[in-house]
N, C-alpha and C positions, 0 to 999 in steps of 0.2 A: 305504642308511644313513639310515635311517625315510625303512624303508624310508624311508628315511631318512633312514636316514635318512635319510640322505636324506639328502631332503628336500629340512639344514639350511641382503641390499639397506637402504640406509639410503636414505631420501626417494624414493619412486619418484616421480616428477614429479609435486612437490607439486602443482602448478598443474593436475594431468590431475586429482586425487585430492579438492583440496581445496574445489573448490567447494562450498556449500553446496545442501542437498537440503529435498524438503519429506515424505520419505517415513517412513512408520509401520510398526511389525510388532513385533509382542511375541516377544520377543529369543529366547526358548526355542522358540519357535514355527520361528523365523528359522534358529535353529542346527538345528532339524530337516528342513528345507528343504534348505539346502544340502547338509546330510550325504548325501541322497538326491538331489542333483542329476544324479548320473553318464548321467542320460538326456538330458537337456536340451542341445540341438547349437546349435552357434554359428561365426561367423566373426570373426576380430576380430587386431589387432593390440595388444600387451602389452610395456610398459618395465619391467625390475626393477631393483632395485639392493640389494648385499649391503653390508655394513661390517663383517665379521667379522674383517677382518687378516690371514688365513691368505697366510704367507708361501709366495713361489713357490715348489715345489720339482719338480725334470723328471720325475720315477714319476708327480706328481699335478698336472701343472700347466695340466690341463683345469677340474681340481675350484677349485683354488687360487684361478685366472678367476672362476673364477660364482661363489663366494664373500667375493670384496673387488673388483667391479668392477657394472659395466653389462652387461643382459646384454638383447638386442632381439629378439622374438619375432612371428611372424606366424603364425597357427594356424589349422587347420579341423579340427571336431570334432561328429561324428555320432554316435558310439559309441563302447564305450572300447575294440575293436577295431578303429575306424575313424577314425582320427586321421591329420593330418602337422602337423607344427612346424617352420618353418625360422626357422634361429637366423645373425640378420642382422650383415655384420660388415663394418669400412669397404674387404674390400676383396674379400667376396661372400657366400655362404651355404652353411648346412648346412643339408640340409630331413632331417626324420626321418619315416617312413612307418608305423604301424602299422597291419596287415590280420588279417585272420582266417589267413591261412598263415604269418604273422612279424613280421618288420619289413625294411624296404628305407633305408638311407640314401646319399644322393648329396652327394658333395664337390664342390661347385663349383670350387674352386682345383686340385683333384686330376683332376677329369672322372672321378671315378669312383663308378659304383655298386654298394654292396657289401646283398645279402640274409644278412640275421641270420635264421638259426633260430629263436633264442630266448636270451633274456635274463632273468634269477632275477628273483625279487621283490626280493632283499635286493640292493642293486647302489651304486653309484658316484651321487652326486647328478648329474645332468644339465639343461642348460637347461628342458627341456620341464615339469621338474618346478614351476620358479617362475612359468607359468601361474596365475594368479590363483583358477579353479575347480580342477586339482590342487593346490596347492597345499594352496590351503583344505578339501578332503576328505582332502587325506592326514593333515596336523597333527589336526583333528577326531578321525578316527576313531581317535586314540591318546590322546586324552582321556576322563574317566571323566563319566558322566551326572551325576553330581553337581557337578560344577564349575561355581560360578554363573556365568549368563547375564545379562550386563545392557545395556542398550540404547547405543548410539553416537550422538551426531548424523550426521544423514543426508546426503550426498555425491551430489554429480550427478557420474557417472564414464561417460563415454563416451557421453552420451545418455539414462545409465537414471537414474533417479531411485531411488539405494539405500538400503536400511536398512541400521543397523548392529548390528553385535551384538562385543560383549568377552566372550571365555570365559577367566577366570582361571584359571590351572591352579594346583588344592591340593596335586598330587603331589609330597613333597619330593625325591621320586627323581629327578627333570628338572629342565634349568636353563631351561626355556620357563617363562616367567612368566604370560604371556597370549596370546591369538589374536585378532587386531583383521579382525574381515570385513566389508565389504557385499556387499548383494548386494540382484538385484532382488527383493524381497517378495513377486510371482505368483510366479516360476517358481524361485525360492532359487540363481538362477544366481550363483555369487560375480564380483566385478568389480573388489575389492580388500580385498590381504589386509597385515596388518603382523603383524610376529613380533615378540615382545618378550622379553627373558631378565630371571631374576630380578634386582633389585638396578641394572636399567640401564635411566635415563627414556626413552631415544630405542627408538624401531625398528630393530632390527638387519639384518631385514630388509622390502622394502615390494615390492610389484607391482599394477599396477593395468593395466586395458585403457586406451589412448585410443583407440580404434576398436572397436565391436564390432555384429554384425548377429546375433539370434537366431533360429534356425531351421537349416532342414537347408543341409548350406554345398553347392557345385554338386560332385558326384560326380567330375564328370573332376578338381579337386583333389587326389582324395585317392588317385587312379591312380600308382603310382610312376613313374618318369619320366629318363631319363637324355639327357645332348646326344645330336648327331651328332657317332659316333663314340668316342666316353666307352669306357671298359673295365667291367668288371663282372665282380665275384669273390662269391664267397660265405664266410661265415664261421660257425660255430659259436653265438657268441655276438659282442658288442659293447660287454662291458664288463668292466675288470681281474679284478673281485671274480668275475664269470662265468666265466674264465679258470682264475682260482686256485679257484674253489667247484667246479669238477671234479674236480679232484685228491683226496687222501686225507684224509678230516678225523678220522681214530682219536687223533688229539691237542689234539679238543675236547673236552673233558667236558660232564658231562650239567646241571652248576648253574655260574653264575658269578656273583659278588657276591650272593647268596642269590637271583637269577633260572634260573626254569627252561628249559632248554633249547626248544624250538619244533620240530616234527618237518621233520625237511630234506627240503629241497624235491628234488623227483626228477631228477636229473640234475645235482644240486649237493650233492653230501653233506659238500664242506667250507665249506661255508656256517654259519656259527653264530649263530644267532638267539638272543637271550636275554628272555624279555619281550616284550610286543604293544603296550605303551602308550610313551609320548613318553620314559620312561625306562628303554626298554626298550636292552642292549649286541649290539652286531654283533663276531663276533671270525669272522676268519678267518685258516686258517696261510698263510706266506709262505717260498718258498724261500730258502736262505741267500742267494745273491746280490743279490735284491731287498729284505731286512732290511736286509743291510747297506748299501745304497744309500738307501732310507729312514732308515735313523740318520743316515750322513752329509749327507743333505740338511738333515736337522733340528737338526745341529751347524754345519751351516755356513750355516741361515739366522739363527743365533743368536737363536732365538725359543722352542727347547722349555726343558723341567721333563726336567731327571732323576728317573730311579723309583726309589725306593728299594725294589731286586728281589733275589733270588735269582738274579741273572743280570744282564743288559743293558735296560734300556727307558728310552726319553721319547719324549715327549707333547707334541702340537701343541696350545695350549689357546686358548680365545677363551671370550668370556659365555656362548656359547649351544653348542658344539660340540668337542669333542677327539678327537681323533687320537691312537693311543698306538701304537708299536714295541716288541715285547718279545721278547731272545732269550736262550736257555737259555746257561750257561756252558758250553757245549761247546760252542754254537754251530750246534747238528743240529736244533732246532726254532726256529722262529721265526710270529708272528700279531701280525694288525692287530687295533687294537682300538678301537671307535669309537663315538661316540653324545652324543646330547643329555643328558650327567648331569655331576653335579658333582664335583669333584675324589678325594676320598675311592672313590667308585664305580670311577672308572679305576682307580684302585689297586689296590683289594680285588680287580678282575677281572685284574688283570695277574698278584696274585699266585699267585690259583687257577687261572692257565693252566701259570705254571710249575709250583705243586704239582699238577697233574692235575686241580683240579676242587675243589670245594669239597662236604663230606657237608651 
């Protein structure tokens, strides 16, 4: 869910973020840097923090967490096949392992280590995403090269002395307003990022390292790794949208809100992509009993918009990200609908899931 997006922290410690810097870099320059940093390996420790609202609900109440909470990260990253992230919590950890054969993740509270196959592109927002360098190349590379670059004052974050750069986003189709990065000016490694939505002063969301060492991190880290005595299962996949993107998607159509469909990824054919950029819609269908558990979470956190549909929907909404439930009056189809766009967008794609699609 941008991818998604993701994606989609208010003050990450201001005090790790806010010192002042004395570093330089011509902001267009800067944003091409980063875009291209996905080689650049590092060790480092990362605090985010979300303020998006998104009330609890038990189908999403992983997502719900890391977008209206604190969210403590410790990472080693060589390659974008050779990562792990553990996601620190006061009463142990999840480390997540990405290899060239999958992914491996281990529960600390569970003792269990479970290997993932694989995981879609288009998926469930997860901690590892609000890493400061993910982060920052994911949102980028759904911006369009014409959206001015203009320069930040400069932040000492973790030891590095960063430049900054604000890419205002022109696209009216997304509620991302701008992308607040630094990052260091030799190597375009980002080291803190702010999300801004249109119409709202503050940062919605913020991340930033206070720890970080650049270079290659020690090898046996990124080893997967289980206790003495731990169980260990394997699984398909590792995320809801992975689950449901198996199944049968003959009840996506090919346009939605005047975006064109994205060719589905292989082994996910009800995965619906619509659009590549930051206002780009994710829809995917949902079995009846999970729609309907969806609606009534969102009725009873007394936080959504009713759709005005051909059928059943509402909508988790916040500045920067919505959620929408939509199911047919019969009740025999039912899709998530999701993404960094503004109100009318949810709509328009709700209604042309009910009508089949839009010419």
């Amino acid at each position: 869910m941008v991818a998604v997006v993701g994606a989609l922290l208010v003050g990450v410690p201001a005090v790790l973020a806010a010192r002042p810097g004395d570093a330089t870099a011509d902001p267009a320059q800067l944003r091409d840097l980063v875009t291209a940093s996905a080689d650049k390996p590092w060790t480092g420790y990362a605090e985010a923090r979300a303020a998006l609202g998104v009330p609890r609900i038990a189908a999403l109440s992983d997502v719900s967490t890391l977008l209206s909470g604190v969210t403590r990260m410790r990472g080693w990253y060589a390659a974008p096949d050779q990562v792990r992230t553990d996601v620190l919590t006061p009463v142990g950890e999840r480390d997540r392992y990405v290899t060239p054969r999958g992914q491996a993740v281990w529960d600390y509270g569970a003792e269990l280590l479970t290997l993932v196959a694989r995981d879609p592109r288009v998926r469930l927002p997860r901690s590892e995403d609000l890493l400061p360098p993910d982060l920052a190349r994911r949102l980028l590379a759904g911006t369009s090269p014409s959206d001015p670059a203009t320069a930040l004052p400069a932040r000492r974050v973790a030891g590095v002395d960063a430049a900054g750069v604000r890419v205002t986003v022109a696209d009216p189709e997304t509620t991302v307003g701008a992308l607040d990065v630094w990052a260091d000016p030799s190597t375009g490694l980002p080291v803190a990022v702010e999300v801004r939505a249109k119409g709202v002063p503050d940062p919605l969301i913020s991340t930033a390292f206070a720890e970080l060492a650049q270079g290659p991190p020690d090898p046996a880290a990124l080893a997967p790794r289980r206790g003495p005595g731990a169980g260990v299962t394997r699984s398909p996949t590792s995320d809801l949208f992975g689950v449901l993107g198996r199944g049968d998607g003959s009840t996506l159509p090919d346009r939605l809100a005047g975006r064109d469909r994205e060719p589905p990824e292989r082994r996910f054919p009800a995965l619906g992509q619509y659009g590549t950029t930051l206002g780009q819609l994710i829809a995917v269908p949902l079995p009846p009993d999970l729609a309907g558990n969806l609606l009534s979470g969102i009725d009873r956190a007394g936080a959504g918009r009713t759709l005005t549909v051909d059928g059943q929907g509402s909508a988790l909404e916040t500045p920067l990200l919505t959620l929408a439930v939509v199911r047919s009056q019969d009740g025999a189809r039912a899709w998530a609908l999701s993404g960094l766009v503004p109100r009318p967008t949810i709509d328009s794609g709700a209604a042309d899931l009910l009508a089949g699609g839009a010419t």
